[in-house]
PDB file of N, CA, C and O in Angstrom:
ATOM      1  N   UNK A   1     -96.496 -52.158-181.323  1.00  0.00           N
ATOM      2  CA  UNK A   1     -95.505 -51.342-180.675  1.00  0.00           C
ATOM      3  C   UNK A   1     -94.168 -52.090-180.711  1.00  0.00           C
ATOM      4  O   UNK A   1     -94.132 -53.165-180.112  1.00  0.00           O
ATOM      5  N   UNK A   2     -93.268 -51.741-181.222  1.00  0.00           N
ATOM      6  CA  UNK A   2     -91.579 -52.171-181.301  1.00  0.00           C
ATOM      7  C   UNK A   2     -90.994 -51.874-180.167  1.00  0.00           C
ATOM      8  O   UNK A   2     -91.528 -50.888-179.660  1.00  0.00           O
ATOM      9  N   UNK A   3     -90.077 -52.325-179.513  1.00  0.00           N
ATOM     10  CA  UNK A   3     -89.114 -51.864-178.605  1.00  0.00           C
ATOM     11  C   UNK A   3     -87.828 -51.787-178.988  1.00  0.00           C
ATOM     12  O   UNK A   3     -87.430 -52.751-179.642  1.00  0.00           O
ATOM     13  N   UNK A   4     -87.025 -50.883-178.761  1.00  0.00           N
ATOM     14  CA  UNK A   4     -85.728 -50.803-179.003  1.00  0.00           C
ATOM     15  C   UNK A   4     -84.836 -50.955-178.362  1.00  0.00           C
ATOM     16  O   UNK A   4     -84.971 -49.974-177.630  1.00  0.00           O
ATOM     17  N   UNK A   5     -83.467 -51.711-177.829  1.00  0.00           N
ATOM     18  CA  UNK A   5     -82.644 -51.338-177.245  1.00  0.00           C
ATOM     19  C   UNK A   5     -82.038 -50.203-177.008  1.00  0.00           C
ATOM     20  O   UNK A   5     -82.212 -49.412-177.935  1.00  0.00           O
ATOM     21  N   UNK A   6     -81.361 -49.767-176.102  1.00  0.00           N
ATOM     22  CA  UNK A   6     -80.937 -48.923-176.048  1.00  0.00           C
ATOM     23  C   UNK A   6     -79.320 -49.056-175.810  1.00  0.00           C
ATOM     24  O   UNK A   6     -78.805 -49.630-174.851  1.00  0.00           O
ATOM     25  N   UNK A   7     -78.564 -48.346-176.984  1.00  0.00           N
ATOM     26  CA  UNK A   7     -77.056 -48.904-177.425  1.00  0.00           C
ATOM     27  C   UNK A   7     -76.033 -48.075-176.457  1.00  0.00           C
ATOM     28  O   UNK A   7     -75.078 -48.545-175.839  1.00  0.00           O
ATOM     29  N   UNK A   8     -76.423 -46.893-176.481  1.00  0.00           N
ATOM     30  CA  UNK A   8     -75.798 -45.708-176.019  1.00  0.00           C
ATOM     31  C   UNK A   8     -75.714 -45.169-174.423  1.00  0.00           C
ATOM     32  O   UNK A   8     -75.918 -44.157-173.753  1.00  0.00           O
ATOM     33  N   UNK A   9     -75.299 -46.463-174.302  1.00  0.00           N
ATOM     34  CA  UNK A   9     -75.156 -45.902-172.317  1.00  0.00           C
ATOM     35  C   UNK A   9     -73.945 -45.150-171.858  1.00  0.00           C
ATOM     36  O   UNK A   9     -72.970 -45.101-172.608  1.00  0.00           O
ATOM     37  N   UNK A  10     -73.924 -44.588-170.748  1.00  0.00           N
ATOM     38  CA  UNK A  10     -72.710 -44.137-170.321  1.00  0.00           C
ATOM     39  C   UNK A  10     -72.579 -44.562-168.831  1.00  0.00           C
ATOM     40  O   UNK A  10     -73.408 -44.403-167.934  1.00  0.00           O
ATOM     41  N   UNK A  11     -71.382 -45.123-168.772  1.00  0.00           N
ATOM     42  CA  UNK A  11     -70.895 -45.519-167.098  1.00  0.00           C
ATOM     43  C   UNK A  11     -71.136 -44.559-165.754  1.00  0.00           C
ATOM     44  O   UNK A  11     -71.007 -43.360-166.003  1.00  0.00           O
ATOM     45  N   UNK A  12     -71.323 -44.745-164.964  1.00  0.00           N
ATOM     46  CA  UNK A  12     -71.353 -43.935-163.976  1.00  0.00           C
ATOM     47  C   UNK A  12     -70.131 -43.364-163.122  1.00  0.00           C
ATOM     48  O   UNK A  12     -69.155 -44.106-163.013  1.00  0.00           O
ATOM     49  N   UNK A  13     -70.108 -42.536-162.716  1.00  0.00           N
ATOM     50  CA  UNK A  13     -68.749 -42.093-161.946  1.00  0.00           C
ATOM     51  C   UNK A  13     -69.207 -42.298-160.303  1.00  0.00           C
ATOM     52  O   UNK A  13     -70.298 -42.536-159.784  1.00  0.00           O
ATOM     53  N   UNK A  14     -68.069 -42.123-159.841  1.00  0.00           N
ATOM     54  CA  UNK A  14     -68.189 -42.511-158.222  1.00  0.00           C
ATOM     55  C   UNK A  14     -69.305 -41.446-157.836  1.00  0.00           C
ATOM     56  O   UNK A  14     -70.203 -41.879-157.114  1.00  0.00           O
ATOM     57  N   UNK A  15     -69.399 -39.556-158.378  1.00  0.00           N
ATOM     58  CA  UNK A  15     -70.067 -38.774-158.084  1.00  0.00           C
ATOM     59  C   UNK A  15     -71.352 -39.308-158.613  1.00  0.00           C
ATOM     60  O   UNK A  15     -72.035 -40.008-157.865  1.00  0.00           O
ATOM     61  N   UNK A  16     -71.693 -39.089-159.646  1.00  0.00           N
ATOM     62  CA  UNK A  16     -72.935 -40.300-160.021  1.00  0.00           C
ATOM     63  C   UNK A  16     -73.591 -41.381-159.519  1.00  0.00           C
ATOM     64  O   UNK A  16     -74.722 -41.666-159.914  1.00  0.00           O
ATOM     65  N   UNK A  17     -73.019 -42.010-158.701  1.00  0.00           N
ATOM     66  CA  UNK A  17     -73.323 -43.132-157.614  1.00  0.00           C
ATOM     67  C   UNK A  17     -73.571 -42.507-156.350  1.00  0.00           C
ATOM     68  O   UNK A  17     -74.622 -42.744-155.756  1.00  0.00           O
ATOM     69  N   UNK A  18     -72.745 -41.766-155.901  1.00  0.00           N
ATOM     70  CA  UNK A  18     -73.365 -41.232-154.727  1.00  0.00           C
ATOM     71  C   UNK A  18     -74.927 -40.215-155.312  1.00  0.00           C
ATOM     72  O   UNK A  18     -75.964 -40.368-154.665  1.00  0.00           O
ATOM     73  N   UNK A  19     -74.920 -39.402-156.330  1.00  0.00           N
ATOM     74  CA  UNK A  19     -76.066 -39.096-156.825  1.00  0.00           C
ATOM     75  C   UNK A  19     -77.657 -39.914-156.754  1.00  0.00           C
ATOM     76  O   UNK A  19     -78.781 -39.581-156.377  1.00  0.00           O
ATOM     77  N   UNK A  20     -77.035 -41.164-157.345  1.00  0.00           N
ATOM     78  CA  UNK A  20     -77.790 -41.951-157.454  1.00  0.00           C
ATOM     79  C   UNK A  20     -78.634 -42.169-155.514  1.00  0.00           C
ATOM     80  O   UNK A  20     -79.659 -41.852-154.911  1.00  0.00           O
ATOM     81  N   UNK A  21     -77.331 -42.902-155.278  1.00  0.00           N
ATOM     82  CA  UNK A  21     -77.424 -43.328-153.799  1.00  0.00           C
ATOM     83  C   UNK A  21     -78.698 -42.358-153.152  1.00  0.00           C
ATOM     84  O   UNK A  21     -79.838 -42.693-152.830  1.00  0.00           O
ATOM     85  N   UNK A  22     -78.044 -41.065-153.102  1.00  0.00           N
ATOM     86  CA  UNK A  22     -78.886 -40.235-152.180  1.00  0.00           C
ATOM     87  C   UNK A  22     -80.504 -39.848-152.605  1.00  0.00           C
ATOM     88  O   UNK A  22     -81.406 -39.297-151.974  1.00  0.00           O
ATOM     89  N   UNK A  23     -80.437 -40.300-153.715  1.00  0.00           N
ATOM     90  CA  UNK A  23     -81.751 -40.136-154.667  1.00  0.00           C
ATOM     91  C   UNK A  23     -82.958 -41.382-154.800  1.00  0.00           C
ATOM     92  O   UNK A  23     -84.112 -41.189-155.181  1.00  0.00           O
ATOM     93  N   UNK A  24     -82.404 -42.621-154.406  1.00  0.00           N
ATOM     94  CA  UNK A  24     -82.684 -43.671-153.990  1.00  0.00           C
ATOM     95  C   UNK A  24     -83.508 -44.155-155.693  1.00  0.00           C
ATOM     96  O   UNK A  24     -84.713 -44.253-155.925  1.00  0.00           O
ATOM     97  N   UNK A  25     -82.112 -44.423-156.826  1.00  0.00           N
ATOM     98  CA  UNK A  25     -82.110 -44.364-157.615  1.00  0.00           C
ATOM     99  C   UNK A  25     -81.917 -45.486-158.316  1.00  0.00           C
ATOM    100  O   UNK A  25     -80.769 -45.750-157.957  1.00  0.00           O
ATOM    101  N   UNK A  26     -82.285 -46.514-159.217  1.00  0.00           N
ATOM    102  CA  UNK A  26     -81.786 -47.854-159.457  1.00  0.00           C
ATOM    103  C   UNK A  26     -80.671 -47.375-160.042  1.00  0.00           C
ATOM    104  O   UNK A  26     -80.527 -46.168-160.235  1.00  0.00           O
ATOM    105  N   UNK A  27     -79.359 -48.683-160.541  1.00  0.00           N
ATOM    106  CA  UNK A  27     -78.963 -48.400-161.039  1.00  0.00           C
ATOM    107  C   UNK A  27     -78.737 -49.976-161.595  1.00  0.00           C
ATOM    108  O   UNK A  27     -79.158 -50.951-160.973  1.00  0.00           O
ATOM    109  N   UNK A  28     -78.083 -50.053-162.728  1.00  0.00           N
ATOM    110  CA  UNK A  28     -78.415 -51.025-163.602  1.00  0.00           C
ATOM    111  C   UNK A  28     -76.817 -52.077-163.607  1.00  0.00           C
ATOM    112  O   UNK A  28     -76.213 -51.270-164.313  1.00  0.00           O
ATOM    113  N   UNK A  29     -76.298 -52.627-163.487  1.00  0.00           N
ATOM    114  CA  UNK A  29     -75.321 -53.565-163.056  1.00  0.00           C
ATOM    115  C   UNK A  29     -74.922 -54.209-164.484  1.00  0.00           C
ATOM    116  O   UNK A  29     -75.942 -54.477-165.120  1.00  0.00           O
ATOM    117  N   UNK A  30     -73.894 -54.489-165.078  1.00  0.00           N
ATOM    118  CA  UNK A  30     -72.945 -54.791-166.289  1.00  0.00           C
ATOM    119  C   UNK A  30     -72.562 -55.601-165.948  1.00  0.00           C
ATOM    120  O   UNK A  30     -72.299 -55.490-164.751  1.00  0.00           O
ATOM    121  N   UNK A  31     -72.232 -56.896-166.514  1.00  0.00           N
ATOM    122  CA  UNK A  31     -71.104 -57.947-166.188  1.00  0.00           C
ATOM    123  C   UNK A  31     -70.168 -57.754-167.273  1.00  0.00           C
ATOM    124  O   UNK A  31     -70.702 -57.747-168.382  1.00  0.00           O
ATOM    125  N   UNK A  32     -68.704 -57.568-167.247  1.00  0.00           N
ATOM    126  CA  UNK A  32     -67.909 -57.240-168.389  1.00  0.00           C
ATOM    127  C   UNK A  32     -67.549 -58.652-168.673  1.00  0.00           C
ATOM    128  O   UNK A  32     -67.197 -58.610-169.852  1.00  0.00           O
ATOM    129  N   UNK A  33     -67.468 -59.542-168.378  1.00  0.00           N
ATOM    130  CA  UNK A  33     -66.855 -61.058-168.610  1.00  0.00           C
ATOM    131  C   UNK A  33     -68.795 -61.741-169.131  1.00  0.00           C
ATOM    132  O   UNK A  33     -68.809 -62.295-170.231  1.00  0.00           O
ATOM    133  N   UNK A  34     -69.647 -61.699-168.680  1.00  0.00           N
ATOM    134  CA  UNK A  34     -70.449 -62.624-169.433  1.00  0.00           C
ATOM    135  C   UNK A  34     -71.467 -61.685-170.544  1.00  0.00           C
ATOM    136  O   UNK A  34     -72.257 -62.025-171.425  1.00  0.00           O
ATOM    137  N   UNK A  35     -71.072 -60.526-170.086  1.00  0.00           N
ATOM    138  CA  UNK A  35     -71.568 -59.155-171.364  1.00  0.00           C
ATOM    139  C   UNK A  35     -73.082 -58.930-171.034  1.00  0.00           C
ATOM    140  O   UNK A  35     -73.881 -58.438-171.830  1.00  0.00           O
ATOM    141  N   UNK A  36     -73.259 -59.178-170.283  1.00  0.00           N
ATOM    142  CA  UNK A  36     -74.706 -58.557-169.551  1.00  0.00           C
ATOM    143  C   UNK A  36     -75.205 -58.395-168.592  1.00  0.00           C
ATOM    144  O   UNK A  36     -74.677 -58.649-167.509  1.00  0.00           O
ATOM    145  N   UNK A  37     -76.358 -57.928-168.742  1.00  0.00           N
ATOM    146  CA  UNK A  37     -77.187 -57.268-167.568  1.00  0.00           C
ATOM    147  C   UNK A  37     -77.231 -58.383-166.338  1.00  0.00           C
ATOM    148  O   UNK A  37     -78.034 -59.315-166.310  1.00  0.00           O
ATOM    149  N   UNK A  38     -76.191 -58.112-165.293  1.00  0.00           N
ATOM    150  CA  UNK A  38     -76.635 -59.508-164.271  1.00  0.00           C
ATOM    151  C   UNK A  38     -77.582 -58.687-162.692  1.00  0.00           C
ATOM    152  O   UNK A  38     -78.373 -59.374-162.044  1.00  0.00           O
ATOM    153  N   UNK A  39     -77.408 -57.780-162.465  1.00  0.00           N
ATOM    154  CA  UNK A  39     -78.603 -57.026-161.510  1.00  0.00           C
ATOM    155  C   UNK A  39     -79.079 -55.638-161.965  1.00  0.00           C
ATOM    156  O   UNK A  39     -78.363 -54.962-162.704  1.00  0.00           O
ATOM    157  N   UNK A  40     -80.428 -55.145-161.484  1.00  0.00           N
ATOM    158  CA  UNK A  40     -81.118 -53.846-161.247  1.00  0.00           C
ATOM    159  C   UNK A  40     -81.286 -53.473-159.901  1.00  0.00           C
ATOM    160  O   UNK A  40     -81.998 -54.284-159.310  1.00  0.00           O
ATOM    161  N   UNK A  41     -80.965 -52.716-159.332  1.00  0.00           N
ATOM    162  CA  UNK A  41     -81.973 -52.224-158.363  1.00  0.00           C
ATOM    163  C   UNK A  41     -81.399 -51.130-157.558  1.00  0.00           C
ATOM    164  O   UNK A  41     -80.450 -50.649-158.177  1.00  0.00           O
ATOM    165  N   UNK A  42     -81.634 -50.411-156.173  1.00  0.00           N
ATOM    166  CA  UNK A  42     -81.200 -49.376-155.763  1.00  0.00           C
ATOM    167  C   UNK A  42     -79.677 -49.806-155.217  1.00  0.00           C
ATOM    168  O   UNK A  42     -79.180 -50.922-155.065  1.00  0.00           O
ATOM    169  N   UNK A  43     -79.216 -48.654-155.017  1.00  0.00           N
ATOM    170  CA  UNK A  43     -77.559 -49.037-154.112  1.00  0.00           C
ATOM    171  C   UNK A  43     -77.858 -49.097-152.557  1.00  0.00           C
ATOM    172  O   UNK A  43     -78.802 -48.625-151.924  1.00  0.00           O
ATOM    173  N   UNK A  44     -76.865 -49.754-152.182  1.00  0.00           N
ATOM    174  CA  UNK A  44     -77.542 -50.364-150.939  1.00  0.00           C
ATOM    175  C   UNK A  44     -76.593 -49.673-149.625  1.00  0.00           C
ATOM    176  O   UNK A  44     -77.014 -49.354-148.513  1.00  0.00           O
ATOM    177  N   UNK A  45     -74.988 -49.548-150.227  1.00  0.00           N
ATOM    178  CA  UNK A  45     -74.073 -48.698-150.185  1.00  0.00           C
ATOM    179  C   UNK A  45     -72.957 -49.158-151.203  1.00  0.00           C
ATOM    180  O   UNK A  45     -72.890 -50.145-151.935  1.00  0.00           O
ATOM    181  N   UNK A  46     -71.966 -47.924-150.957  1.00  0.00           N
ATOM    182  CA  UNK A  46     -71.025 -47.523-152.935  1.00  0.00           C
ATOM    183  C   UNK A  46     -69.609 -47.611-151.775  1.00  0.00           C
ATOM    184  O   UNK A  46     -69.524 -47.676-150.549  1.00  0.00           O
ATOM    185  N   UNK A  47     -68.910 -47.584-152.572  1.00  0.00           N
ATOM    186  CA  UNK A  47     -67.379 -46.876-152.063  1.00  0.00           C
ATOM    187  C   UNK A  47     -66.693 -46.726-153.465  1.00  0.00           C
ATOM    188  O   UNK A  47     -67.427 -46.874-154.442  1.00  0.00           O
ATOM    189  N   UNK A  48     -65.373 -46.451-153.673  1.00  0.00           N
ATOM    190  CA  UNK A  48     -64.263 -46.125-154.368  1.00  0.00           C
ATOM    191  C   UNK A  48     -64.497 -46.977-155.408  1.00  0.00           C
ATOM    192  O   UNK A  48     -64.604 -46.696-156.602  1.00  0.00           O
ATOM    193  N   UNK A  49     -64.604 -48.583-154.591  1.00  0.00           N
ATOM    194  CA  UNK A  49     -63.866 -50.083-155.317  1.00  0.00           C
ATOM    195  C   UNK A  49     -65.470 -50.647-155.526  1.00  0.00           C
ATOM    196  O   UNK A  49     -65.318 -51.866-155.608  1.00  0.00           O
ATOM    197  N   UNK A  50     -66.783 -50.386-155.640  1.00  0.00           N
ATOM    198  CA  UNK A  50     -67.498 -50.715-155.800  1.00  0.00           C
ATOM    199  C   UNK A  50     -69.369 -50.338-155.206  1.00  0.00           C
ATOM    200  O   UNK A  50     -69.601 -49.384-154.463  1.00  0.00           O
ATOM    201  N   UNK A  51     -70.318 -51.146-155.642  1.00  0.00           N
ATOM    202  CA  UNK A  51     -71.423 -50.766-154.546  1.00  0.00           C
ATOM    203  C   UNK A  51     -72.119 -52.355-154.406  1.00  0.00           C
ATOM    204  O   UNK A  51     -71.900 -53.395-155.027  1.00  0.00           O
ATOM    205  N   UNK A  52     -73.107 -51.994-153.226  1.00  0.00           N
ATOM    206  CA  UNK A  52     -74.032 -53.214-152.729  1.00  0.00           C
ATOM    207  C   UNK A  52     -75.142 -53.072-153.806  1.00  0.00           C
ATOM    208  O   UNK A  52     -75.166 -51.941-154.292  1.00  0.00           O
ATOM    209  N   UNK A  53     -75.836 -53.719-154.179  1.00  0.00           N
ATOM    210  CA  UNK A  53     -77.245 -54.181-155.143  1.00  0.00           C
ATOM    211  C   UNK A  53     -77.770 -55.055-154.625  1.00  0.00           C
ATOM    212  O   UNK A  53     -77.014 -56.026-154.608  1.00  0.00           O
ATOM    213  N   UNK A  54     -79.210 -55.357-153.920  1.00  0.00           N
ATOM    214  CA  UNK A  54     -79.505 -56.577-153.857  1.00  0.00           C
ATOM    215  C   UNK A  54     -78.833 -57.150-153.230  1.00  0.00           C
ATOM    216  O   UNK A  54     -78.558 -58.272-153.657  1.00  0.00           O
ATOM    217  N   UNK A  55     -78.352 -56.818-152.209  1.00  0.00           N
ATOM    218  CA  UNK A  55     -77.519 -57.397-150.847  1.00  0.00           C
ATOM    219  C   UNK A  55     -75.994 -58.478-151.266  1.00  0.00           C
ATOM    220  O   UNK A  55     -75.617 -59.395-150.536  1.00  0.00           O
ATOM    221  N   UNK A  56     -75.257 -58.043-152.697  1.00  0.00           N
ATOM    222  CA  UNK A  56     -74.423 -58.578-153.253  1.00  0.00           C
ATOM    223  C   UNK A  56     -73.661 -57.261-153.844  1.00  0.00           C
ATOM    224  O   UNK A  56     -74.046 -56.197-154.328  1.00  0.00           O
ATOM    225  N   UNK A  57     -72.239 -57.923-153.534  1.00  0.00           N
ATOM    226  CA  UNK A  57     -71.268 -56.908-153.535  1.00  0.00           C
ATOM    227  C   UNK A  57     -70.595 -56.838-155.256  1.00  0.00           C
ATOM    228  O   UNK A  57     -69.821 -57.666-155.737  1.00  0.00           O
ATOM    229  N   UNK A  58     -71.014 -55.915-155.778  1.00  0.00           N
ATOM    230  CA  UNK A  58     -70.001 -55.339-157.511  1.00  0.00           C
ATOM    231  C   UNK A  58     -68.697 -54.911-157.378  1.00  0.00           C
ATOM    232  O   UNK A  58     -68.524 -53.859-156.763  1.00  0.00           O
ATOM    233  N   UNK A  59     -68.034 -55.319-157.687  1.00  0.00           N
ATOM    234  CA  UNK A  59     -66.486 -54.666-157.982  1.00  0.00           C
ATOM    235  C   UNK A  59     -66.594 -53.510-159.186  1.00  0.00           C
ATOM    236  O   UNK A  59     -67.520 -53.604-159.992  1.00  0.00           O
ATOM    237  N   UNK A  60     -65.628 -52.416-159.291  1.00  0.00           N
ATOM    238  CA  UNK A  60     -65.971 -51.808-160.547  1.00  0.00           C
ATOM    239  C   UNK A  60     -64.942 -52.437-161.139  1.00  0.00           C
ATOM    240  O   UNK A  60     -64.797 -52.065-162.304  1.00  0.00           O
ATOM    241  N   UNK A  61     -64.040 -53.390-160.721  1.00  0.00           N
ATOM    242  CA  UNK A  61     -63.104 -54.024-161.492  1.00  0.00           C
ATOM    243  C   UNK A  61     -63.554 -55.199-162.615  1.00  0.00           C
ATOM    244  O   UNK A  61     -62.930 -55.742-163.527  1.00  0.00           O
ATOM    245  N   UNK A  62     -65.062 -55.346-162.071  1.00  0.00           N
ATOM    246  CA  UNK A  62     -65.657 -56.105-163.139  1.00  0.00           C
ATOM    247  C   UNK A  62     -66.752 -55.768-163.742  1.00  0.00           C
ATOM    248  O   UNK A  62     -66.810 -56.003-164.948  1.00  0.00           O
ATOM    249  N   UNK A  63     -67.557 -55.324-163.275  1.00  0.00           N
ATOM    250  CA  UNK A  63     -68.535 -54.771-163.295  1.00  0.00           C
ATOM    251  C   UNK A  63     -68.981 -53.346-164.265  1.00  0.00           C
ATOM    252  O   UNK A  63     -67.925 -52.712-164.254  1.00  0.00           O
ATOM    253  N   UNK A  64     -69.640 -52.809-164.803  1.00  0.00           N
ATOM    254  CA  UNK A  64     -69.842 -51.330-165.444  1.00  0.00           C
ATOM    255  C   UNK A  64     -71.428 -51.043-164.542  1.00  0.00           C
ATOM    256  O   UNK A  64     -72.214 -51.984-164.433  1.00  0.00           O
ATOM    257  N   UNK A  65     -71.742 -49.751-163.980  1.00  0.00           N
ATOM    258  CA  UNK A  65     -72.844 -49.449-163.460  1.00  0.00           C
ATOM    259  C   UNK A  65     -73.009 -48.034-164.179  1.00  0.00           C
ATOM    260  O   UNK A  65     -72.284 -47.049-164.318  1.00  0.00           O
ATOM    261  N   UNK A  66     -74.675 -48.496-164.688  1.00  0.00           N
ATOM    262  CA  UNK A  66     -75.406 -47.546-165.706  1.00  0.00           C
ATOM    263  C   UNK A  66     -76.166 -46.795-164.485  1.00  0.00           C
ATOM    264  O   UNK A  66     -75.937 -46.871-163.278  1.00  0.00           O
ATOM    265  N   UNK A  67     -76.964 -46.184-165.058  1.00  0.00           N
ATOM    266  CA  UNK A  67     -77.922 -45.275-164.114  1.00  0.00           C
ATOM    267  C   UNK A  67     -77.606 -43.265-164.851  1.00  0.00           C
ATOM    268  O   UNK A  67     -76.650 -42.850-165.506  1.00  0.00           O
ATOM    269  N   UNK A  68     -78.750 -42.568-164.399  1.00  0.00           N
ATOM    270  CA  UNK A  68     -78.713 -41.279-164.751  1.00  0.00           C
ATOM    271  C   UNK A  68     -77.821 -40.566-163.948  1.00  0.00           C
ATOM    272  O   UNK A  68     -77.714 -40.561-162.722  1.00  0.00           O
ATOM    273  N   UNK A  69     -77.106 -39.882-164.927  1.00  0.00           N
ATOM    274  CA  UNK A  69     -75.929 -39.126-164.217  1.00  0.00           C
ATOM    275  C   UNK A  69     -76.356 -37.920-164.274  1.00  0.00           C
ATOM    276  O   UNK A  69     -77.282 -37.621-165.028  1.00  0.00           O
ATOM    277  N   UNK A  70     -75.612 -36.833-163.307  1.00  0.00           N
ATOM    278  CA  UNK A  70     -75.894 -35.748-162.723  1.00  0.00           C
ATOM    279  C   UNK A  70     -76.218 -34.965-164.283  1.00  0.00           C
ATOM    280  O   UNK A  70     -77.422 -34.736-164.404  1.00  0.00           O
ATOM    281  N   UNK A  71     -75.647 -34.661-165.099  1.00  0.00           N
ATOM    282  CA  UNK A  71     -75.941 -34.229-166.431  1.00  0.00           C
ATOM    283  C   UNK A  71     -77.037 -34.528-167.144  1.00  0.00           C
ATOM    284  O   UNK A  71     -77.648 -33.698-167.818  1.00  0.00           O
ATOM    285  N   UNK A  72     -77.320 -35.639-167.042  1.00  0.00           N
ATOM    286  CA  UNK A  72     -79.032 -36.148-167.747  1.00  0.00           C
ATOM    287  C   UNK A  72     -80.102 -35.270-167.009  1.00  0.00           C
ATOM    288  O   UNK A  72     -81.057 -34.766-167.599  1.00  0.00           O
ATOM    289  N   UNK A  73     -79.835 -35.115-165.530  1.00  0.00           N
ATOM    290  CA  UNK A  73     -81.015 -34.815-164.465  1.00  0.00           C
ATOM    291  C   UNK A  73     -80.885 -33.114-164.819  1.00  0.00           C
ATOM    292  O   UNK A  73     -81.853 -32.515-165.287  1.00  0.00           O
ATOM    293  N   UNK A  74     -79.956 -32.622-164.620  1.00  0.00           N
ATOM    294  CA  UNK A  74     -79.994 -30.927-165.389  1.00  0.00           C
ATOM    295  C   UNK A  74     -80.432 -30.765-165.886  1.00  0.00           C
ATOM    296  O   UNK A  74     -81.384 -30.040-165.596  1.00  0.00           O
ATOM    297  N   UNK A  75     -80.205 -31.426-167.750  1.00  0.00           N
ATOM    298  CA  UNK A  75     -80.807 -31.153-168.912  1.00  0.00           C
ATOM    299  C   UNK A  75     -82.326 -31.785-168.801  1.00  0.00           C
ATOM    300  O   UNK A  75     -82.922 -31.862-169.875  1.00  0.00           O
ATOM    301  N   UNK A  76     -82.820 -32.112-167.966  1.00  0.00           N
ATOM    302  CA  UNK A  76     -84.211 -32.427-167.471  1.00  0.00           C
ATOM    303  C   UNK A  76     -84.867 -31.617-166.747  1.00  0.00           C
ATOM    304  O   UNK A  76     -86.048 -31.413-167.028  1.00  0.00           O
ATOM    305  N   UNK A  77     -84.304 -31.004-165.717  1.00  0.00           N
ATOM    306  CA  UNK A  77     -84.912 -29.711-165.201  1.00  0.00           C
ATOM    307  C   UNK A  77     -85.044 -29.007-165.652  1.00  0.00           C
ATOM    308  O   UNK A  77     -86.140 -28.484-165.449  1.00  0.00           O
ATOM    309  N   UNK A  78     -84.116 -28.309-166.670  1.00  0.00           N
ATOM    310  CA  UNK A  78     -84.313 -27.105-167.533  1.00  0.00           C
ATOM    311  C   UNK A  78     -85.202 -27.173-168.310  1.00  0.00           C
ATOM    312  O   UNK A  78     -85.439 -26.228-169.062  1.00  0.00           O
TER     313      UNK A  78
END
């Protein structure tokens, strides 16, 4: 069995995070300065300027947060 990366992510929006949030949803944490994955796990709480993970605070000023956005979960119900 091979595994593949997966290349093709898309960022989350503030609506997407609260999505996430209320769904009790991981979401996957970006470091833009060391270029990777530095946390997983649920949001703990979000605002404007960032969210909690793992009881540590993300900036979106540095940070990129992956996770399923409201559009993935549609085209899944249908």
């Amino acid at each position: 069995m091979e595994f593949t990366k997966r290349a093709n992510k898309i960022s989350l929006s503030i609506d997407d995070l609260e999505y996430n949030y209320k769904l009790g949803l991981p979401i996957e944490i970006f470091c833009i300065k060391k270029m990777k994955t530095v946390a997983f796990g649920r949001i703990e709480a979000f605002s404007k300027h960032g969210v909690i993970v793992n009881q540590t605070i993300y900036s979106n000023k540095d940070y990129l947060f992956f996770g399923l956005t409201k559009n993935k979960i549609k085209f899944h119900l249908q």
